[in-house]
C-alpha positions as CSV (number, residue, x, y, z in Angstrom):
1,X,-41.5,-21.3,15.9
2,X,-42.4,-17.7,14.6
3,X,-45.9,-17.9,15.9
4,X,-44.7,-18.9,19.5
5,X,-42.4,-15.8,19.6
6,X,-44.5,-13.8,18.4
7,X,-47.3,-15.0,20.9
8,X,-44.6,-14.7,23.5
9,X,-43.7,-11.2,22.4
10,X,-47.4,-10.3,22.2
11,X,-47.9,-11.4,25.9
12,X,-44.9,-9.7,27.3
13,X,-45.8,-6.6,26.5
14,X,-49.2,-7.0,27.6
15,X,-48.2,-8.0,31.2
16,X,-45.8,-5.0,30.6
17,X,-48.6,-2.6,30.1
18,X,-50.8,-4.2,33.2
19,X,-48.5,-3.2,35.9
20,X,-48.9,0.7,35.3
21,X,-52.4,-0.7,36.6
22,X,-51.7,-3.3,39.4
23,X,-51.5,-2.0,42.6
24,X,-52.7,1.3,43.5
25,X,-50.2,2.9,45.6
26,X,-52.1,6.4,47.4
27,X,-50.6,9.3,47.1
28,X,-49.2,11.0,50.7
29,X,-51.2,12.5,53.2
30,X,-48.6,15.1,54.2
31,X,-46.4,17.8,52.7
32,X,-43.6,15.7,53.5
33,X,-41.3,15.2,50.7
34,X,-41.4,11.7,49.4
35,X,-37.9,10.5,48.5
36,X,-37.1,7.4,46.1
37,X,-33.7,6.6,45.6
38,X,-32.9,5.0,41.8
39,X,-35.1,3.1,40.3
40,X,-38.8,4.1,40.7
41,X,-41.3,1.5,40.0
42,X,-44.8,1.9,38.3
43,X,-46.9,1.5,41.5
44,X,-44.6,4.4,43.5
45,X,-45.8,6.3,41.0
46,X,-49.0,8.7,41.8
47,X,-51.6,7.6,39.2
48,X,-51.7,10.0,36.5
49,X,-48.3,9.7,36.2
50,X,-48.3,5.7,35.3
51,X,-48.5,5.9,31.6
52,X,-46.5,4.6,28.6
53,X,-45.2,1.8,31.1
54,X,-42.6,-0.5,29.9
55,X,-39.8,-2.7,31.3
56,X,-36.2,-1.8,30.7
57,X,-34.9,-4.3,28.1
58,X,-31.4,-4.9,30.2
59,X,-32.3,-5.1,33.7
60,X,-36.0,-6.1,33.0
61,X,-37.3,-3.8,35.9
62,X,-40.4,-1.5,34.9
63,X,-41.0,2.0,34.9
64,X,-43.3,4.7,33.4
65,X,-42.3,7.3,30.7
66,X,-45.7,9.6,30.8
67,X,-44.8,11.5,27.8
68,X,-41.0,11.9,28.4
69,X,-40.4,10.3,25.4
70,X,-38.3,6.5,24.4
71,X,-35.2,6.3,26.9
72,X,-36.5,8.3,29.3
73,X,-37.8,7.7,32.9
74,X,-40.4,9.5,35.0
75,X,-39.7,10.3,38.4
76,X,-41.8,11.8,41.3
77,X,-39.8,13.5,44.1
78,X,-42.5,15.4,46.0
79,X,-45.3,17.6,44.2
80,X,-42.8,20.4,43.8
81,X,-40.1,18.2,42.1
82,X,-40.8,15.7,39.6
83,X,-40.0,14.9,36.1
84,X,-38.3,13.3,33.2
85,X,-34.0,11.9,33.7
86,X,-32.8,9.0,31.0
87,X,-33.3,5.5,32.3
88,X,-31.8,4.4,35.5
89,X,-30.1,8.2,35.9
90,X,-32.4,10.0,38.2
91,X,-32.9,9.9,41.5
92,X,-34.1,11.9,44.2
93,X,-31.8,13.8,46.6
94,X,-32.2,14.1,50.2
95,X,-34.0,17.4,50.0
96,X,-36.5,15.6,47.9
97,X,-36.0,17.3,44.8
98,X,-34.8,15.3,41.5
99,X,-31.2,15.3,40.0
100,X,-30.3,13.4,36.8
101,X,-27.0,12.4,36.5
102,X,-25.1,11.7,33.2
């Protein structure tokens, strides 16, 4: 019984760490400012920004860290406002620049 949950574990994360890779979303073409309300997942993410990918242990959704640290979430606004908020408290406003909420 240890072996399978630590099999299943061991494949979890690994599935985990795939999706900062699946689909390749391409950046935008314009100056526009992309807006994102809530949750951001990986592939919304411009590439170099879909690192240290994980899936939030309570709602099971992904999201990407890229150096923010544990408990934090990355978020990309527009290329002038992007950055770092705890999980599930960021979003992006309607001027496309990003606010984290308590």
């Amino acid at each position: 019984m240890k072996t399978f949950v630590v099999t299943v574990t061991v494949l979890w994360w690994a599935f985990c760490a795939t999706l900062c890779f699946a689909a390749q979303t391409p950046e935008p073409l314009t100056d526009e400012p992309v807006i994102h309300v809530d949750w951001q997942v990986p592939q919304s993410l411009p590439r170099r920004f879909r690192n240290h990918c994980v899936s939030d242990p309570f709602s099971g959704r992904p999201y990407c860290s890229d150096h923010c640290g544990s408990d934090y979430q990355f978020y990309f606004c527009s290329r002038e406002s992007f950055g770092c908020c705890r999980v599930g408290f960021g979003y992006c406003d309607w001027n496309g620049l990003l606010r984290c909420h308590p």
